[in-house]
mmCIF entry with sequence, helices, sheets and N, C-alpha, C, O atoms, coordinates in Angstrom:
data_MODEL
# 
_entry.id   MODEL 
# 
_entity.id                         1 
_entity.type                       polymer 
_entity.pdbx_number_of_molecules   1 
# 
_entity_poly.entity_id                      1 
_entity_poly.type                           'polypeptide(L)' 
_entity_poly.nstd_linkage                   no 
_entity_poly.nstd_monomer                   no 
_entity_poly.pdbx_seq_one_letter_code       
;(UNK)(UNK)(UNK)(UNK)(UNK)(UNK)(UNK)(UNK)(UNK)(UNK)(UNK)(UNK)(UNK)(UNK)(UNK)(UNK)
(UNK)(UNK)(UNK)(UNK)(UNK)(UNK)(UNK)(UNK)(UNK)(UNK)(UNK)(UNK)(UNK)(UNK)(UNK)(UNK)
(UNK)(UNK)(UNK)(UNK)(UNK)(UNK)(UNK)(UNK)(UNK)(UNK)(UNK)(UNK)(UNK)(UNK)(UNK)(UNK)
(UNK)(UNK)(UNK)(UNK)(UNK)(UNK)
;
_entity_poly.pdbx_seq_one_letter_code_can   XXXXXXXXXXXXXXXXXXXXXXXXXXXXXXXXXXXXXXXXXXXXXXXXXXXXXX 
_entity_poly.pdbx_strand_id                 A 
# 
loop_
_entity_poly_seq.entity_id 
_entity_poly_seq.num 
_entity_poly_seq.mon_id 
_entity_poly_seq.hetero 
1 1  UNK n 
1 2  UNK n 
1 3  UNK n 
1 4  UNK n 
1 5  UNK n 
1 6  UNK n 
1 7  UNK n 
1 8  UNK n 
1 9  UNK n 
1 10 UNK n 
1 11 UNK n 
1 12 UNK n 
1 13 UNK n 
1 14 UNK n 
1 15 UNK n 
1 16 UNK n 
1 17 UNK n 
1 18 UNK n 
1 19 UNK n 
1 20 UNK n 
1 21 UNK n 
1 22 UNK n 
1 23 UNK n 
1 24 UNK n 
1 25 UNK n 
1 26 UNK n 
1 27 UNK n 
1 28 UNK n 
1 29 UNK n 
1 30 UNK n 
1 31 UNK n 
1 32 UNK n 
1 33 UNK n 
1 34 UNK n 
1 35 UNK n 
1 36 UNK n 
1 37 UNK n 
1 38 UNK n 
1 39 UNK n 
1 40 UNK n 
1 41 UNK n 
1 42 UNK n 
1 43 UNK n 
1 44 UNK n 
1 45 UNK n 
1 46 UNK n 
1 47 UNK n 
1 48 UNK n 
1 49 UNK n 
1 50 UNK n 
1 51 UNK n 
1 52 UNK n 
1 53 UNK n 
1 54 UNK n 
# 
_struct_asym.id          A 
_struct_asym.entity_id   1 
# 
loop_
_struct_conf.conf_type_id 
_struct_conf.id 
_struct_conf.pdbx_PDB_helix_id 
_struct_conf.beg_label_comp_id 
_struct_conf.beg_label_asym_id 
_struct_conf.beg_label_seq_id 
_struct_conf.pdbx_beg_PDB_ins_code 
_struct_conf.end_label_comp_id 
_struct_conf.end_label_asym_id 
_struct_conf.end_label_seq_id 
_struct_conf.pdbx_end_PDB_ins_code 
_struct_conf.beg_auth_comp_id 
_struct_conf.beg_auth_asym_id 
_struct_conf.beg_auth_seq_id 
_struct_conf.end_auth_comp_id 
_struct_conf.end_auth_asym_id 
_struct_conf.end_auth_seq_id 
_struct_conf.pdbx_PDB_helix_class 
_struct_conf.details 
_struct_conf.pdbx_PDB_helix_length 
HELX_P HELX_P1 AA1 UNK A 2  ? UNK A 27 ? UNK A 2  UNK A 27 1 ? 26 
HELX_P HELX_P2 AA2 UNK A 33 ? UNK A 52 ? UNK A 33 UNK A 52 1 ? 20 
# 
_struct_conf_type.id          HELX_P 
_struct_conf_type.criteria    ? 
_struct_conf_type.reference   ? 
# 
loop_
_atom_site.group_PDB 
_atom_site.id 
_atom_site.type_symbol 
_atom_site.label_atom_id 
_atom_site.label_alt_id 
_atom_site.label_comp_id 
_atom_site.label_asym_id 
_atom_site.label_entity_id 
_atom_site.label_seq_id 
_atom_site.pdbx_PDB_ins_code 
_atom_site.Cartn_x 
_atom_site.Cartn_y 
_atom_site.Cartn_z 
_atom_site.occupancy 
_atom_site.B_iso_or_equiv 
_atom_site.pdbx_formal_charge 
_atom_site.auth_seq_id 
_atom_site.auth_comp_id 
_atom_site.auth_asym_id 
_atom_site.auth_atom_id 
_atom_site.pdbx_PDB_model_num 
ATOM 1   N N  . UNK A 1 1  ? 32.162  -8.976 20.695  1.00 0.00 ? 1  UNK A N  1 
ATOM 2   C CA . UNK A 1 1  ? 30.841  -9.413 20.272  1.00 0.00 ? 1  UNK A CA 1 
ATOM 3   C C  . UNK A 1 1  ? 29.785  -8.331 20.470  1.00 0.00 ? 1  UNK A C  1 
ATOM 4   O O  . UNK A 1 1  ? 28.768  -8.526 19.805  1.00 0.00 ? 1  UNK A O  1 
ATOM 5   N N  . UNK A 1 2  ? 29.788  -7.249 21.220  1.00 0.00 ? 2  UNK A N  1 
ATOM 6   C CA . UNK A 1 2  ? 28.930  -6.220 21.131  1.00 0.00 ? 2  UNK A CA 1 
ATOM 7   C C  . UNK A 1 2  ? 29.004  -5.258 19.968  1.00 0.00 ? 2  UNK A C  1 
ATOM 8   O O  . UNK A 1 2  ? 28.169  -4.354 19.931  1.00 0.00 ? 2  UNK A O  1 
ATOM 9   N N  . UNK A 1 3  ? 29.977  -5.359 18.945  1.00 0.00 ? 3  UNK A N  1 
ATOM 10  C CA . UNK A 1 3  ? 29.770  -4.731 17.954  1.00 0.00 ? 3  UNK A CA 1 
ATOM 11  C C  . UNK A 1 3  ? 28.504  -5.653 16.869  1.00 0.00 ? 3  UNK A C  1 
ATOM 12  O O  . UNK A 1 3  ? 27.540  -5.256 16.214  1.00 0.00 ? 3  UNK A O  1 
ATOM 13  N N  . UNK A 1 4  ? 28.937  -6.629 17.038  1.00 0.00 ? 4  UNK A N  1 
ATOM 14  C CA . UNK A 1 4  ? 27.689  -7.522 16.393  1.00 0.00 ? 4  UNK A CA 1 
ATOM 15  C C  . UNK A 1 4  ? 26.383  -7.321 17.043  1.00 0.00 ? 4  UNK A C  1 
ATOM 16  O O  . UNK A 1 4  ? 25.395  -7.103 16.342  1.00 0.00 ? 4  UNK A O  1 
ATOM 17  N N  . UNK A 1 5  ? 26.302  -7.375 18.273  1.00 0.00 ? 5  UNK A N  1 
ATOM 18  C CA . UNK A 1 5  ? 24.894  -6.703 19.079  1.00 0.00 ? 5  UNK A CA 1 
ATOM 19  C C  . UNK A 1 5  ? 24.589  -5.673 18.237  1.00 0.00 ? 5  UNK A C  1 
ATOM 20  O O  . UNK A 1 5  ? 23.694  -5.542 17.402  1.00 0.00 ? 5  UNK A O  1 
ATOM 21  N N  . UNK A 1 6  ? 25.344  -5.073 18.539  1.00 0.00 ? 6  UNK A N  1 
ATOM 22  C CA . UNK A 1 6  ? 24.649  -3.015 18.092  1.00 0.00 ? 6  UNK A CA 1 
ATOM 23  C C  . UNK A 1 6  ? 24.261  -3.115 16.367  1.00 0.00 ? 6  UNK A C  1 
ATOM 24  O O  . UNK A 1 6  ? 23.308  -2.509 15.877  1.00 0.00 ? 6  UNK A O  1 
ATOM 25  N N  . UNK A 1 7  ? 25.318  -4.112 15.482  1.00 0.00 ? 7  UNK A N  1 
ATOM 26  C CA . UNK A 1 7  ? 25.077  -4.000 13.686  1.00 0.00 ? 7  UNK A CA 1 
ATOM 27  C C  . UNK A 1 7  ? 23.532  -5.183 13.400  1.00 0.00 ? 7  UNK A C  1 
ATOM 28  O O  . UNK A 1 7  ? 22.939  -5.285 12.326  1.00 0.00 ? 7  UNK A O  1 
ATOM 29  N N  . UNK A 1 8  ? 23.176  -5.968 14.739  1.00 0.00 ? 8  UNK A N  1 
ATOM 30  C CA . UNK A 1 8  ? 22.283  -6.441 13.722  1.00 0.00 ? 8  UNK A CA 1 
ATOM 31  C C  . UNK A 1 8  ? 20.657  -5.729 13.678  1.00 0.00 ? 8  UNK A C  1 
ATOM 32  O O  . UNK A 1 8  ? 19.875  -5.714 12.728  1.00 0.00 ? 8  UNK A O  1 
ATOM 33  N N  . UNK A 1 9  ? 20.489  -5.187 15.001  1.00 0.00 ? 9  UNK A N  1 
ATOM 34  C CA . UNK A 1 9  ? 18.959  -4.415 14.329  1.00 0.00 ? 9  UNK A CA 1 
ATOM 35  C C  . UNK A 1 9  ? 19.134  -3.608 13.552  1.00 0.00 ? 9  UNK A C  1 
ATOM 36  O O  . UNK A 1 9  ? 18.172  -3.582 12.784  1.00 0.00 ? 9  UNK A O  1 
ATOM 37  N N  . UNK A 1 10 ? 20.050  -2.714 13.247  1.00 0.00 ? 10 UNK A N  1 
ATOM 38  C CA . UNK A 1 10 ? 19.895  -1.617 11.919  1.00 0.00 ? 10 UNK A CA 1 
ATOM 39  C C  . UNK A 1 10 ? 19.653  -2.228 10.413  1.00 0.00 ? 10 UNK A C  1 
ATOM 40  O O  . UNK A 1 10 ? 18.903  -1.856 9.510   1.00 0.00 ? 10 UNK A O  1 
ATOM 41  N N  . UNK A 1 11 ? 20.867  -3.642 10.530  1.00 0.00 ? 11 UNK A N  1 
ATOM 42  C CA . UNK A 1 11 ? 20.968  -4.341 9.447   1.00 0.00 ? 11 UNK A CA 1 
ATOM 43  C C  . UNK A 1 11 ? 19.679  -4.553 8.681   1.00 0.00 ? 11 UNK A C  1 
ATOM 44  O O  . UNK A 1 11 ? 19.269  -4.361 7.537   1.00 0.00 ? 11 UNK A O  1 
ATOM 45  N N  . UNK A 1 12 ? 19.129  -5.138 10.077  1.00 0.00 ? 12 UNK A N  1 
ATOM 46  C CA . UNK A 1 12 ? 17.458  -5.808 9.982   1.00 0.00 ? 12 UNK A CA 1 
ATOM 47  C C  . UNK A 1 12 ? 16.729  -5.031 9.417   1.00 0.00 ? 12 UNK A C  1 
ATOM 48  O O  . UNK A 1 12 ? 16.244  -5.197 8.298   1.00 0.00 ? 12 UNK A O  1 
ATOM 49  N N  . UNK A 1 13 ? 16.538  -3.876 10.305  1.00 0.00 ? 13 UNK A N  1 
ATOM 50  C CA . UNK A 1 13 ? 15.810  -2.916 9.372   1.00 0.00 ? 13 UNK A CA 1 
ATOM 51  C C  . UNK A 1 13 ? 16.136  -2.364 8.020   1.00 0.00 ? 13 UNK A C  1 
ATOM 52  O O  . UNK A 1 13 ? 15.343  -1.690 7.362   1.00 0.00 ? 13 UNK A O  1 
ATOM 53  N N  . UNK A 1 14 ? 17.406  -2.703 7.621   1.00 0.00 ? 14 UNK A N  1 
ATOM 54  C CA . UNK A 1 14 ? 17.551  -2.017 6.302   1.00 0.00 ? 14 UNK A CA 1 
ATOM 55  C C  . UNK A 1 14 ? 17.167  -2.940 5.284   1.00 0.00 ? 14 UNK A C  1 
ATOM 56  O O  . UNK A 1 14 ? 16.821  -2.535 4.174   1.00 0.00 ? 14 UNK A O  1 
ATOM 57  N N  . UNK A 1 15 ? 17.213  -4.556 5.679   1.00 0.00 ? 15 UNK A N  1 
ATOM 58  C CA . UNK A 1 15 ? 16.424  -5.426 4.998   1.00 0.00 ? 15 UNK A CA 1 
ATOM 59  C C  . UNK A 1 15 ? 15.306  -5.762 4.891   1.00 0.00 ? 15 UNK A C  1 
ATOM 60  O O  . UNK A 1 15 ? 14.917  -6.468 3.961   1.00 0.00 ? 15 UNK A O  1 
ATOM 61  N N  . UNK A 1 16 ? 14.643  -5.372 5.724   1.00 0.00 ? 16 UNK A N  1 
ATOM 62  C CA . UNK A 1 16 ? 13.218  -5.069 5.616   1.00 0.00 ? 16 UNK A CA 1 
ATOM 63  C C  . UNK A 1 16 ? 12.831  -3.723 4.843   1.00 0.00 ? 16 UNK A C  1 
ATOM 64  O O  . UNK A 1 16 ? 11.962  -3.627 3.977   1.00 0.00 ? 16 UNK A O  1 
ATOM 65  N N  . UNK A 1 17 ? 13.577  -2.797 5.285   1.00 0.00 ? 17 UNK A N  1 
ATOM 66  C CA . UNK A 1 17 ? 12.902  -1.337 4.523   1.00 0.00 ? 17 UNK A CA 1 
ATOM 67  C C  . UNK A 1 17 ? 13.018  -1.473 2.635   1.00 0.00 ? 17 UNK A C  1 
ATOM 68  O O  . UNK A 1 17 ? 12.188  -1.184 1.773   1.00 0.00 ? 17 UNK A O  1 
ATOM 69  N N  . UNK A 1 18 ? 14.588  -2.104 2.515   1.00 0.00 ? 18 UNK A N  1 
ATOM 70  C CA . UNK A 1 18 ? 14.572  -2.694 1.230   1.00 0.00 ? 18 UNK A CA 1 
ATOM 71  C C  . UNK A 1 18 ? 13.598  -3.827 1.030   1.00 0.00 ? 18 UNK A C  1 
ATOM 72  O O  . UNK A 1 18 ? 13.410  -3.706 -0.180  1.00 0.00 ? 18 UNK A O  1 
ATOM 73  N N  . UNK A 1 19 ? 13.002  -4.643 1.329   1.00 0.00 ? 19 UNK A N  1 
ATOM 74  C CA . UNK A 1 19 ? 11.913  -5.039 1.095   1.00 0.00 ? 19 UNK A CA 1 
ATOM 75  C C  . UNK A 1 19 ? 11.083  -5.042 0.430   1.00 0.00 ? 19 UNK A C  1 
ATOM 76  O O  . UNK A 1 19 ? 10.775  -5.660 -0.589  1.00 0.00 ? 19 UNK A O  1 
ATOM 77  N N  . UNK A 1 20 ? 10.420  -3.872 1.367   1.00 0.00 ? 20 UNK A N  1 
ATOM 78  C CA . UNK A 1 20 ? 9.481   -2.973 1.369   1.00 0.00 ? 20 UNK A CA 1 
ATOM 79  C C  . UNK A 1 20 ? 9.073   -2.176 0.539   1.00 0.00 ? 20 UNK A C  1 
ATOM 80  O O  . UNK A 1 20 ? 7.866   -1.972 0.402   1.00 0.00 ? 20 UNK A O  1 
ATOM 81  N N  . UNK A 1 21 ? 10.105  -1.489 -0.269  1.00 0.00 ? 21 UNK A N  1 
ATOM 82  C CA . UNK A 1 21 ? 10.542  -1.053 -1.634  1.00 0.00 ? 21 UNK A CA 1 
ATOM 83  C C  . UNK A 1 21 ? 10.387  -1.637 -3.033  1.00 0.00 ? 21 UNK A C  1 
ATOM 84  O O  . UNK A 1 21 ? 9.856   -1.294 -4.089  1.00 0.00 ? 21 UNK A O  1 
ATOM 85  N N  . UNK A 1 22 ? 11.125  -2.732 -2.544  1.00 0.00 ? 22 UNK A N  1 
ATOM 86  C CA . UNK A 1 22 ? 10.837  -3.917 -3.722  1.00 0.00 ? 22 UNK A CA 1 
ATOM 87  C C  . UNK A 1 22 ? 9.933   -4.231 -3.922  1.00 0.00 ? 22 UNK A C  1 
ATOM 88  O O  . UNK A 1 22 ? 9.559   -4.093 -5.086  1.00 0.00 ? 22 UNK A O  1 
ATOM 89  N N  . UNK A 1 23 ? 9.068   -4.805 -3.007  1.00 0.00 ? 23 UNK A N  1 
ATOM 90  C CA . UNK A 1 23 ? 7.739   -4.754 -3.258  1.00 0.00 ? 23 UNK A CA 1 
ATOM 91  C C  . UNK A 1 23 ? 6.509   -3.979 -3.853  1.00 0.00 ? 23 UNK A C  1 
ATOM 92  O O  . UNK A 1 23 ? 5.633   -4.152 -4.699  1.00 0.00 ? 23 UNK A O  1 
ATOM 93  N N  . UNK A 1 24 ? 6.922   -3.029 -2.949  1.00 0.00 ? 24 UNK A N  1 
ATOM 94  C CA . UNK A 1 24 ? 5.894   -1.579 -3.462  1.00 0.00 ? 24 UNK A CA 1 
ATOM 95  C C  . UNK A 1 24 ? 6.536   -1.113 -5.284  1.00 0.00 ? 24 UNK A C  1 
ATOM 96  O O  . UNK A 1 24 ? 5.741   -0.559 -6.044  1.00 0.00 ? 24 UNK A O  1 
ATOM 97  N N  . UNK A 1 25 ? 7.351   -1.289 -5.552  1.00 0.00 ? 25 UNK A N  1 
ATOM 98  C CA . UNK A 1 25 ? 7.911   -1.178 -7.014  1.00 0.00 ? 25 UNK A CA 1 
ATOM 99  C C  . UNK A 1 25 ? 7.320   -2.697 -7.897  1.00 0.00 ? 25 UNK A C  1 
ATOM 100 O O  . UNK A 1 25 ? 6.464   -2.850 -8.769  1.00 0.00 ? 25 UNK A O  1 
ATOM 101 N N  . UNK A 1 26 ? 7.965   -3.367 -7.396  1.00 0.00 ? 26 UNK A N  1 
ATOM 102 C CA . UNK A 1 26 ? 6.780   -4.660 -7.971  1.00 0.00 ? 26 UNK A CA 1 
ATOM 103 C C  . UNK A 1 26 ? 5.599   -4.510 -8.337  1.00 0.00 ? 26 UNK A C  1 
ATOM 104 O O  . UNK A 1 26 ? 5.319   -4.751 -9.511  1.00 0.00 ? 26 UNK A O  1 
ATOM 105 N N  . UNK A 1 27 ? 4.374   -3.976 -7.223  1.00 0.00 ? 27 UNK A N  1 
ATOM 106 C CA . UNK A 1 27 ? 3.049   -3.926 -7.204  1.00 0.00 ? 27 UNK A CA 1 
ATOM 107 C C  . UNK A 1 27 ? 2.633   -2.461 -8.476  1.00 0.00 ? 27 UNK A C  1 
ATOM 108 O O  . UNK A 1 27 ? 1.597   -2.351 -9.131  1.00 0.00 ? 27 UNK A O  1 
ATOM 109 N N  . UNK A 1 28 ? 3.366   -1.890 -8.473  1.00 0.00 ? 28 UNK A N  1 
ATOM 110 C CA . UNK A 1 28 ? 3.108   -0.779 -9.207  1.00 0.00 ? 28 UNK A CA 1 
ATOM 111 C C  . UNK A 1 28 ? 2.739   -1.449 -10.604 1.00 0.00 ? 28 UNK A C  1 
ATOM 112 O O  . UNK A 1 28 ? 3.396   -2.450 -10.892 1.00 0.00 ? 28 UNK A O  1 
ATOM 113 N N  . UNK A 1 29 ? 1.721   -0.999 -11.555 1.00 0.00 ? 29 UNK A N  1 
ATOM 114 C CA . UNK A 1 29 ? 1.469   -0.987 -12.827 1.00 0.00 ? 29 UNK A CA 1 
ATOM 115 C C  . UNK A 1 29 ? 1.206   -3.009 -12.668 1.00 0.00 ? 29 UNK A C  1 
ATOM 116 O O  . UNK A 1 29 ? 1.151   -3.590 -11.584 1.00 0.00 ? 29 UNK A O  1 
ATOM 117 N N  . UNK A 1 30 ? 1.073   -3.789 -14.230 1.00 0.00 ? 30 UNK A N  1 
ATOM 118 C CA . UNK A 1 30 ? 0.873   -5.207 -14.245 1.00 0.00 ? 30 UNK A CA 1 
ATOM 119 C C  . UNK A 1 30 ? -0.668  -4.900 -14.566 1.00 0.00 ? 30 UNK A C  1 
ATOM 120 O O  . UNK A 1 30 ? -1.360  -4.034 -15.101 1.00 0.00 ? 30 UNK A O  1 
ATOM 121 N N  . UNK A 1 31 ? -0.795  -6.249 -13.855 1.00 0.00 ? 31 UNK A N  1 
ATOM 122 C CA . UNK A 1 31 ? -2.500  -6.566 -14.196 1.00 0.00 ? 31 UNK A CA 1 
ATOM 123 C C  . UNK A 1 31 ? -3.091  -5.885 -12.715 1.00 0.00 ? 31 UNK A C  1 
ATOM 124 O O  . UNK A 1 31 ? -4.184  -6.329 -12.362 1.00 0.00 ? 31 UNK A O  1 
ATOM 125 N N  . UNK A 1 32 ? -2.680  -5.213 -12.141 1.00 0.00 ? 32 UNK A N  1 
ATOM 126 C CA . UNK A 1 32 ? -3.603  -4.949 -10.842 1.00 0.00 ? 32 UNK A CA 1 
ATOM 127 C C  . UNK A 1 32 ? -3.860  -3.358 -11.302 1.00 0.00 ? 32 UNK A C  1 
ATOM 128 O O  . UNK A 1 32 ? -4.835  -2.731 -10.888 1.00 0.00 ? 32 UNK A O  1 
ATOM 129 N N  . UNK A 1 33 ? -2.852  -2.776 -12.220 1.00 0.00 ? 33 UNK A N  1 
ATOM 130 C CA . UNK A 1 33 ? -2.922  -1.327 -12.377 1.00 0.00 ? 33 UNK A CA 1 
ATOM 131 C C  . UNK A 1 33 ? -4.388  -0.480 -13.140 1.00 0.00 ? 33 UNK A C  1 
ATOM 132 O O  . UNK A 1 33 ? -4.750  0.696  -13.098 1.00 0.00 ? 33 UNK A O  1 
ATOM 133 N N  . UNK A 1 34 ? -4.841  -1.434 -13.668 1.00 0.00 ? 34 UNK A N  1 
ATOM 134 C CA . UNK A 1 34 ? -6.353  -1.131 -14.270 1.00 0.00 ? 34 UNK A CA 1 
ATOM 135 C C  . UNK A 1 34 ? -7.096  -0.858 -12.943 1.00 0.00 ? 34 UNK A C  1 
ATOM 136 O O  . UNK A 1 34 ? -7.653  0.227  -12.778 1.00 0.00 ? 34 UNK A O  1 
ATOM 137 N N  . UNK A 1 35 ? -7.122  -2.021 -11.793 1.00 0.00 ? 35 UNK A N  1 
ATOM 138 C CA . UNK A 1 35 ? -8.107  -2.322 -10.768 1.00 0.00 ? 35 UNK A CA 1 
ATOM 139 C C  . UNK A 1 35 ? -8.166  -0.910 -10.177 1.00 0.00 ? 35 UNK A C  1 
ATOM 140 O O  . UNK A 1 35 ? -9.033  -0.045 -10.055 1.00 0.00 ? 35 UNK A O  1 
ATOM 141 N N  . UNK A 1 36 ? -6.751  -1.059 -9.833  1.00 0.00 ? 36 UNK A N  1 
ATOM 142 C CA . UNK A 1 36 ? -6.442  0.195  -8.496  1.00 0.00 ? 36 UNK A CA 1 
ATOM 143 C C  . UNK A 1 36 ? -7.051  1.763  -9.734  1.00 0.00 ? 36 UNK A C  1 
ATOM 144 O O  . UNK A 1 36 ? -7.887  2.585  -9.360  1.00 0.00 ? 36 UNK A O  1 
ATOM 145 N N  . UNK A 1 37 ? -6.647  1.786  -10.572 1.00 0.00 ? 37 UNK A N  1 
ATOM 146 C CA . UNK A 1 37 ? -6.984  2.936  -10.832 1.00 0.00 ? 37 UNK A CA 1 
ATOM 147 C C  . UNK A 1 37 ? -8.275  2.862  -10.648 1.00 0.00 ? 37 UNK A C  1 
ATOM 148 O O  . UNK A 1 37 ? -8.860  3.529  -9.794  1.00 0.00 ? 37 UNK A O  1 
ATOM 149 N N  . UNK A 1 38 ? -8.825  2.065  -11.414 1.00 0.00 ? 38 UNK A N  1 
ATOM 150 C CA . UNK A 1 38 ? -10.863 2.199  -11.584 1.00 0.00 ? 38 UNK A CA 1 
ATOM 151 C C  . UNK A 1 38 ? -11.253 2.792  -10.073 1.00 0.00 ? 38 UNK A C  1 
ATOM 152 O O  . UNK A 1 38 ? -12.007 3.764  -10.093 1.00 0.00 ? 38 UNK A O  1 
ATOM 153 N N  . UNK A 1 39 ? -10.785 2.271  -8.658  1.00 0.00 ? 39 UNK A N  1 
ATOM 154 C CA . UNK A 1 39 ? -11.380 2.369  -8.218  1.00 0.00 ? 39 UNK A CA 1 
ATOM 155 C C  . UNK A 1 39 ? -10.286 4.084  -7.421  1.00 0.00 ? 39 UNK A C  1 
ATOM 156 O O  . UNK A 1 39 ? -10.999 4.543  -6.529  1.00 0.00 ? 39 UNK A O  1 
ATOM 157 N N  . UNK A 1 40 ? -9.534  4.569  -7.495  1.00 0.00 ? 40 UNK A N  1 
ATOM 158 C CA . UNK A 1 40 ? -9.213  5.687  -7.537  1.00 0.00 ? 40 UNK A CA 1 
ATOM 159 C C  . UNK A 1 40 ? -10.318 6.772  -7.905  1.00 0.00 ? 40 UNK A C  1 
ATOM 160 O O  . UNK A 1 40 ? -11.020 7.456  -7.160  1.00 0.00 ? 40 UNK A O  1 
ATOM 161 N N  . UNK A 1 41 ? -10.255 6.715  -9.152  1.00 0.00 ? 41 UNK A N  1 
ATOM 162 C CA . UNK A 1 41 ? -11.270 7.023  -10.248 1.00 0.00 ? 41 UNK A CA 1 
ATOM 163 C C  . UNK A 1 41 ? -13.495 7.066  -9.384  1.00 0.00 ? 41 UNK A C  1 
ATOM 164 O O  . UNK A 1 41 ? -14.524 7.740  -9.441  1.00 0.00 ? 41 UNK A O  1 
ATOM 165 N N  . UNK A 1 42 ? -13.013 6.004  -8.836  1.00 0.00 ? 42 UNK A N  1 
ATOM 166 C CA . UNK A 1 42 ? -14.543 5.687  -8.463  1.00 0.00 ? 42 UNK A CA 1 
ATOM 167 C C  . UNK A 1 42 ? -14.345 6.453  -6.963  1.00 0.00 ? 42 UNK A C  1 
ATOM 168 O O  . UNK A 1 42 ? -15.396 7.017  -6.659  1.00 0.00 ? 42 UNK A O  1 
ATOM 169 N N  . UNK A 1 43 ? -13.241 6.633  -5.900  1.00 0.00 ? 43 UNK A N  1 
ATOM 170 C CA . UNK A 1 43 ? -13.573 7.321  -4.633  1.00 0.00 ? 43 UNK A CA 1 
ATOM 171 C C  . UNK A 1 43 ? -13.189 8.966  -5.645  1.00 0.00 ? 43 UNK A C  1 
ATOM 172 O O  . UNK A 1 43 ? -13.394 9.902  -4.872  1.00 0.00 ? 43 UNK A O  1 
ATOM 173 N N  . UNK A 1 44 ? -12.924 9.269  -6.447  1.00 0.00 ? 44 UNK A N  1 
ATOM 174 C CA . UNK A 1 44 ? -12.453 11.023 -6.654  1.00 0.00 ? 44 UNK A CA 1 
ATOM 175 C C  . UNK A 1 44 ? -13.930 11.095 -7.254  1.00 0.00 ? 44 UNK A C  1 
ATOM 176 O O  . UNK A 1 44 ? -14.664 12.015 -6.893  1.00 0.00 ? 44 UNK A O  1 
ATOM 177 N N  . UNK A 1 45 ? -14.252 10.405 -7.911  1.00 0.00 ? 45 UNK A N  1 
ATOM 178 C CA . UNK A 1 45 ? -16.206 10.829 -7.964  1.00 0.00 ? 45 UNK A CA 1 
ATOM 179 C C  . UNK A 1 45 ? -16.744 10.496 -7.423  1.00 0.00 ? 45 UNK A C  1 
ATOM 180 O O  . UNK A 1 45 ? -17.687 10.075 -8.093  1.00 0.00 ? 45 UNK A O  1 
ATOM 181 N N  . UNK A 1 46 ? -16.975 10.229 -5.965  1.00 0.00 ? 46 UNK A N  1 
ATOM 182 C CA . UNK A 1 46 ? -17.485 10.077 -4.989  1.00 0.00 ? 46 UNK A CA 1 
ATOM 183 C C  . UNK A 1 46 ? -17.735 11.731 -4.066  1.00 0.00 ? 46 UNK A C  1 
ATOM 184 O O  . UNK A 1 46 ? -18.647 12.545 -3.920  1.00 0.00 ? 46 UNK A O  1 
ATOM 185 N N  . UNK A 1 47 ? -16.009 11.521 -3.521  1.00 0.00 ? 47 UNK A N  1 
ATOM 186 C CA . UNK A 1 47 ? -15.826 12.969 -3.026  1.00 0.00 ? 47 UNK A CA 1 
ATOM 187 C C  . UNK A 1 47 ? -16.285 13.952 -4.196  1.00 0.00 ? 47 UNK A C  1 
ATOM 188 O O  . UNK A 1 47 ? -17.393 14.430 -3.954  1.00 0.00 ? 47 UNK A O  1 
ATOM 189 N N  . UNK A 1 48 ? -15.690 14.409 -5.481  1.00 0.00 ? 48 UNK A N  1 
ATOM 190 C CA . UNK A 1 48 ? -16.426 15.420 -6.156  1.00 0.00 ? 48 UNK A CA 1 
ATOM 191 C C  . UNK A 1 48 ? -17.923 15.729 -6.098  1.00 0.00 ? 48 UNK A C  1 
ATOM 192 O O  . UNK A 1 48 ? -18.396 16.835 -5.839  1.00 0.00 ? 48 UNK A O  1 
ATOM 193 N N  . UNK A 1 49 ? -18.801 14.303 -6.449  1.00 0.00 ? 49 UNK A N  1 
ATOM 194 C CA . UNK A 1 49 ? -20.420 14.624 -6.156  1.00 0.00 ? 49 UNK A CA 1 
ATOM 195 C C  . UNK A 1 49 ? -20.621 14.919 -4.716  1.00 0.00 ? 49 UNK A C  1 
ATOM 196 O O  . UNK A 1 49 ? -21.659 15.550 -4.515  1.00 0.00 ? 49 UNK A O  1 
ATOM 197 N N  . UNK A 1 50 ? -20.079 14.705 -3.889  1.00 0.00 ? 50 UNK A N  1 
ATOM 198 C CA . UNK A 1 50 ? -20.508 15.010 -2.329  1.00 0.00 ? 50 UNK A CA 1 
ATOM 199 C C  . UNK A 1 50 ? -20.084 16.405 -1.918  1.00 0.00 ? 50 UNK A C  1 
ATOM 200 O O  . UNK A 1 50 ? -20.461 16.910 -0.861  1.00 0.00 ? 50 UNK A O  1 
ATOM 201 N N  . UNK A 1 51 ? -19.193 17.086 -2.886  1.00 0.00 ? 51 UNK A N  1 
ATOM 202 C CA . UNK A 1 51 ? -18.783 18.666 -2.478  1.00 0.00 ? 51 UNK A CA 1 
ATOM 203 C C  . UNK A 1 51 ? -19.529 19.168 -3.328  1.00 0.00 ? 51 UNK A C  1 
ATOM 204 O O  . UNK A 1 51 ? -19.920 20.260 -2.917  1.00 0.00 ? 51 UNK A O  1 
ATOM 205 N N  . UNK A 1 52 ? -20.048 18.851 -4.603  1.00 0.00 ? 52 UNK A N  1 
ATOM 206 C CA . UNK A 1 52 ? -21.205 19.530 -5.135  1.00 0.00 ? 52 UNK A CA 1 
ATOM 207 C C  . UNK A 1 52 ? -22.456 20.055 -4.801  1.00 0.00 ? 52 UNK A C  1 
ATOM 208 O O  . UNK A 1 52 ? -23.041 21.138 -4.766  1.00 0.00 ? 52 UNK A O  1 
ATOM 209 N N  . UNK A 1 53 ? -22.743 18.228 -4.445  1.00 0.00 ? 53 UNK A N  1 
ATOM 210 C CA . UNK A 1 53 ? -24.365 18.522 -3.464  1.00 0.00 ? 53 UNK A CA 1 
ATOM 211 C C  . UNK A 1 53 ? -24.394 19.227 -2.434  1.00 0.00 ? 53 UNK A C  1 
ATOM 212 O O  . UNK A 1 53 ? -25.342 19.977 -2.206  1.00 0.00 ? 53 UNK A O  1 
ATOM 213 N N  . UNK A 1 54 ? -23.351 19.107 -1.627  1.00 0.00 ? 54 UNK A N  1 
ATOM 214 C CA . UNK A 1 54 ? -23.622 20.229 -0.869  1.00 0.00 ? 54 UNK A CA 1 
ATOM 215 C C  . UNK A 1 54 ? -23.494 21.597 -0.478  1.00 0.00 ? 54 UNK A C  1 
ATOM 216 O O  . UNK A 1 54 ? -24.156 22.034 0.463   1.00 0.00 ? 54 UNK A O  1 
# 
């Protein structure tokens, strides 16, 4: 039974890290991909006017 000890946190984590993945591949592009860009878009002209002005 200590081989089962030692296989289940790695397991765990590999089901979570796959997850994690899935998700983040999910979230990519859809209806949120307009949002996230606009506001990409809105902090890179932020920083650009603030290295200008000064």
């Amino acid at each position: 039974m200590d081989y089962v000890a030692a296989l289940v946190p790695p397991v765990v984590m590999a089901v979570a890290f796959i997850a994690l993945i899935v998700t983040i591949v999910k979230s990519q592009g859809g209806p949120n991909k307009a949002k996230e860009d606009a506001a990409v878009d809105a902090a890179m002209a932020r920083s650009a006017s603030g290295e200008q002005s000064s």
